[in-house]
C-alpha positions in Angstrom: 99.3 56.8 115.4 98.6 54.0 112.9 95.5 54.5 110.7 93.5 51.9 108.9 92.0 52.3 105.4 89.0 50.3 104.8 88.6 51.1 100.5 85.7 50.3 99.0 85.7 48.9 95.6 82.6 49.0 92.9 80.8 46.2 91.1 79.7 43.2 93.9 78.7 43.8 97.1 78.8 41.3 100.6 76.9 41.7 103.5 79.7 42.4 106.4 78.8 41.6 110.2 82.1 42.8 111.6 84.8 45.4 111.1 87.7 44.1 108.9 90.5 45.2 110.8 93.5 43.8 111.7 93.5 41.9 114.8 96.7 43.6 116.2 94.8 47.3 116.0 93.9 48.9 119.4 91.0 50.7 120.3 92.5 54.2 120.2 93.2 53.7 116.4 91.0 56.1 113.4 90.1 53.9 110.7 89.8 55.8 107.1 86.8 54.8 105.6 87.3 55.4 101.7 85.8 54.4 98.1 86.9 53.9 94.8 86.4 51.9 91.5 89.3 50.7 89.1 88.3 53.4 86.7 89.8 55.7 89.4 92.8 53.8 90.3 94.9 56.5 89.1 92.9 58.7 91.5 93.5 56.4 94.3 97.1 56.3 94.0 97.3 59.8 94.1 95.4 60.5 96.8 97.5 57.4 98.2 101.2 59.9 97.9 99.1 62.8 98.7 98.6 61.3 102.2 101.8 59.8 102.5 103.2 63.6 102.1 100.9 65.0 104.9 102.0 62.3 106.7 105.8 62.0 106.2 105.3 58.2 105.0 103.6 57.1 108.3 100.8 55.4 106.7 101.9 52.8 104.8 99.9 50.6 102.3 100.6 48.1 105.5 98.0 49.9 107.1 95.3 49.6 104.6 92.9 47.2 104.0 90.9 47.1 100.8 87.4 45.6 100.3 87.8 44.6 96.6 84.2 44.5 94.6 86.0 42.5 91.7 88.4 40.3 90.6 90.1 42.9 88.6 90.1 45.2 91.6 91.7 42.1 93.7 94.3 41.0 91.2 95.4 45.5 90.8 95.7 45.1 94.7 97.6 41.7 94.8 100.3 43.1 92.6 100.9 45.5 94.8 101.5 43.6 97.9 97.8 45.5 99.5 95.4 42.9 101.0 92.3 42.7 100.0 88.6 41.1 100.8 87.2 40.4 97.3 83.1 40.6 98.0 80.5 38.6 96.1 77.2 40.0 96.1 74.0 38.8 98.6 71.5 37.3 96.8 68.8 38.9 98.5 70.0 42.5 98.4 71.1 42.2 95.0 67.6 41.9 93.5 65.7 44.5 96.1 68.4 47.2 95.1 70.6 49.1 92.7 74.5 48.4 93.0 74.9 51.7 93.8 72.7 51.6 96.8 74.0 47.9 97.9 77.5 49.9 98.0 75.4 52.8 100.0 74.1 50.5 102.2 77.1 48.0 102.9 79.7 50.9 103.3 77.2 51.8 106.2 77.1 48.3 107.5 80.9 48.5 107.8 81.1 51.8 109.1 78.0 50.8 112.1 80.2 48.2 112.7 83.6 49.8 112.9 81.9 51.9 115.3 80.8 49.1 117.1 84.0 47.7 117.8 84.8 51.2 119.4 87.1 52.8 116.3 86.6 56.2 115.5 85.7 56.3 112.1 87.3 58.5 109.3 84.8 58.6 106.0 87.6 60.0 103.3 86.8 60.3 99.7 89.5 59.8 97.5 89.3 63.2 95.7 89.6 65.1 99.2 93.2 65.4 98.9 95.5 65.9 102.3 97.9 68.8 102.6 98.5 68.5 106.4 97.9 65.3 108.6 93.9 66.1 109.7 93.6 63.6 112.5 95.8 65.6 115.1 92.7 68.7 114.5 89.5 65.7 114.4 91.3 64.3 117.5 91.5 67.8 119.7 88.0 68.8 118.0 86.4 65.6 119.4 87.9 66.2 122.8 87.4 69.9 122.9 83.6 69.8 122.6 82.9 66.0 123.0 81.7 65.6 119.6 79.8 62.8 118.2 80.4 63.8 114.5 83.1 65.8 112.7 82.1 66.7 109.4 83.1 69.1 106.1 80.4 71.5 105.2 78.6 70.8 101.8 75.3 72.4 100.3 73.9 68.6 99.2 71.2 67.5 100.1 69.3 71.0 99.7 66.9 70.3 102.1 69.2 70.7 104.9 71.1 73.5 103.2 68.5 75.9 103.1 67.3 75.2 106.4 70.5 75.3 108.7 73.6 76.9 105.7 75.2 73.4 105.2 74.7 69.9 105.3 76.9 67.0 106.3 79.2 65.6 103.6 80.4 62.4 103.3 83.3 63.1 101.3 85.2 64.0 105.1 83.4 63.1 107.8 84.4 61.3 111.5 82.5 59.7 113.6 83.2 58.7 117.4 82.2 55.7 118.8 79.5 56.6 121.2 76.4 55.0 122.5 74.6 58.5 120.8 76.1 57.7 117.5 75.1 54.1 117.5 71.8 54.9 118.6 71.3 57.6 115.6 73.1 55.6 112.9 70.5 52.8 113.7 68.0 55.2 112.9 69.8 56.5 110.0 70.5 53.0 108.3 66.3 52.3 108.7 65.7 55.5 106.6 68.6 54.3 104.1 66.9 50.5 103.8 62.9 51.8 103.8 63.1 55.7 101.5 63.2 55.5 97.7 66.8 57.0 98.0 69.5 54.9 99.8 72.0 57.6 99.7 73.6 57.7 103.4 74.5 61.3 102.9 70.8 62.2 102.2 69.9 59.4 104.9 71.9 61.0 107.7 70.8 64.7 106.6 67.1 63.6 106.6 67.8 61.6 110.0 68.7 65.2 111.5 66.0 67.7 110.2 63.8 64.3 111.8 65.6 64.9 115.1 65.6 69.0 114.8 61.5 68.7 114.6 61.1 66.8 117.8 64.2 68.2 120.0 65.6 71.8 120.0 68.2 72.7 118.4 71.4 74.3 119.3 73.7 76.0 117.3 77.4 77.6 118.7 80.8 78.7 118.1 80.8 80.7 114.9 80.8 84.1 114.8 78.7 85.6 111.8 79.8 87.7 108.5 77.8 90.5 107.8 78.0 88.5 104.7 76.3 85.3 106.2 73.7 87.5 107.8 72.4 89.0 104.4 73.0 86.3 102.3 70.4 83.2 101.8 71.5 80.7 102.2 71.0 79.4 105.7 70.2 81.0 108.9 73.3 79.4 111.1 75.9 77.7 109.2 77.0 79.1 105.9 79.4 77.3 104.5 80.9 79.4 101.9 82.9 82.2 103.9 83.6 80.2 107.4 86.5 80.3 109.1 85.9 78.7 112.5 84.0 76.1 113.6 80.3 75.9 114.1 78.5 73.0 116.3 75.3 71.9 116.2 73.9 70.6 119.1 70.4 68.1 118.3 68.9 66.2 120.8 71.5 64.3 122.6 73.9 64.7 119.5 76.8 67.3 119.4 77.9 68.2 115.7 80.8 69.8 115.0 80.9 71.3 111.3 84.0 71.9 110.2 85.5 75.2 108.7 85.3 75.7 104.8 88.7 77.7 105.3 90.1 74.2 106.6 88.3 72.0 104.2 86.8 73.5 101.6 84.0 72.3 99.1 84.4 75.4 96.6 87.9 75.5 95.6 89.6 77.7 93.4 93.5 78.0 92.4 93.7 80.4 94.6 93.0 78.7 97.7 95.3 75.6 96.5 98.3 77.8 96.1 101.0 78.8 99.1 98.2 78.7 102.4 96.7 75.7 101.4 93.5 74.1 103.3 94.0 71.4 105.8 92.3 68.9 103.1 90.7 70.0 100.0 87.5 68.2 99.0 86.4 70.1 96.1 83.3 69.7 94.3 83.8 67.8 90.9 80.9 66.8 88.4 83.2 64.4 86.2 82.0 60.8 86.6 85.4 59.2 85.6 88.6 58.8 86.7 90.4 60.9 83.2 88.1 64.0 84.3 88.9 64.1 87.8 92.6 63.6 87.3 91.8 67.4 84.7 90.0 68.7 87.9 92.9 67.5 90.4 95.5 69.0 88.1 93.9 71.7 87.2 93.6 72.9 91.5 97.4 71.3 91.8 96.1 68.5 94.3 98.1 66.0 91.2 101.5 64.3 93.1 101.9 61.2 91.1 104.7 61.3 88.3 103.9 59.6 85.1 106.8 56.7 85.6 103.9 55.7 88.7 100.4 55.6 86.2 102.5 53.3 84.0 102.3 50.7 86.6 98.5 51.1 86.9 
């Protein structure tokens, strides 16, 4: 199975009306979806060897391709034989919006039309760091219960949280190319483009609790802690304790969220040690690349040597 990476890189933005993969890429392909600056270069290249290990070297940075924001970002990517897309910004967007939400709102574009094109699509930050090779599970998850979306379990936005025990996170999340999806990202990229916040996690959340209020909800396949029961924070799908998955069936959608045993948001070193997680996305509040290399090495999710971050 080859995978493409579509990265995302800060500071420019183009307005993309196709999916940027190679031409030779069949339908039955998962394209990684993923984001990063050249502040966290470092970051990327080790989350780079940390997927080449859960893969035994069967993604290769000939599967990649990088949407470079900057020359800087084009020239890091050049010297290292990657291929990139350098973007310019669009006139028009760049005045109505922040560069943070043009990046929102393109990386949805691109992800729309990924889906379009009939890829599933893999949305990967680079801090959610690969033990095993994940697409084998999101593969037999989506077939198992003909999901629509496959997604990590995250308390953000709280709206959602408090109201069903997680909300979607965008830090690992799949999506399958059905008519459904396409239908609801439509709606979902109208919220991101017309609300004050452009955020597409917060977008897609709000998108749901929309659907949940005209359509019954539906929710299966985790059995409850005693723990879960008493606690407060949700009345289905708390995240903190799960160990199975949980789907959510809205309106025509099917929902599958994704054990925190698996993939978990909360991370300690105790549940990076021997047993370790299927991919670990842990939460991290450092805004730079130097702090979340402390976080990474502090949870021992660091696999680059120093001879590599001398060629950075």
């Amino acid at each position: 199975m080859i995978t493409i990476v579509i990265l995302i890189f800060y500071f420019g933005l183009v307005v993309f009306s196709f999916c940027p993969v190679h031409p030779h890429f069949s339908k039955n392909q998962t394209i990684l979806l993923i984001s990063s600056n050249y502040d966290y270069r470092s970051v990327l290249l080790n989350y780079l060897k940390a997927v080449e290990n859960a893969t035994n070297n069967t993604v290769t940075y000939h599967s990649f391709i990088i949407l470079a924001l900057d020359n800087k970002t084009q020239h890091w990517c050049d010297l290292r034989g990657i291929p990139s897309y350098l973007l310019s910004p669009s006139k028009n967007e760049s005045t109505a919006y922040s560069k943070l939400s043009m990046i929102w709102i393109e990386r949805f574009r691109i992800l729309r039309n990924c889906l379009l094109e009939g890829y599933r699509v893999l949305m990967n930050d680079i801090d959610a760091i690969w033990h095993a090779d994940p697409r084998p599970y999101l593969l037999e998850l989506d077939k198992t219960y003909s999901a629509d979306i496959i997604t990590q379990r995250s308390s953000f936005p709280g709206k959602i949280f408090r109201t069903w025990g997680s909300s979607p996170c965008f830090g690992f999340i799949y999506f399958v190319p059905t008519q459904r999806v396409l239908h609801f990202l439509e709606f979902v990229m109208h919220l991101m483009v017309s609300e004050k916040t452009h955020d597409d996690q917060i977008a897609l959340s709000n998108a749901l609790l929309h659907l949940a209020r005209n359509h019954s909800v539906h929710f299966y396949g985790h059995q409850w802690t005693e723990y879960e029961k008493n606690s407060s924070c949700g009345a289905h799908l708390c995240f903190k304790t799960s160990t199975s998955e949980a789907i959510a069936d809205v309106a025509d959608l099917t929902i599958v969220f994704l054990p925190h045993s698996k993939v978990p948001r909360l991370c300690s070193k105790k549940n990076s040690g021997g047993d370790k997680p299927l991919v670990s996305h842990c939460r991290i509040s450092a805004k730079n690349g130097y702090e979340k290399k402390s976080h990474l090495l502090h949870w021992n999710h660091w696999f680059l040597e120093e001879e590599a971050l001398e060629m950075t």
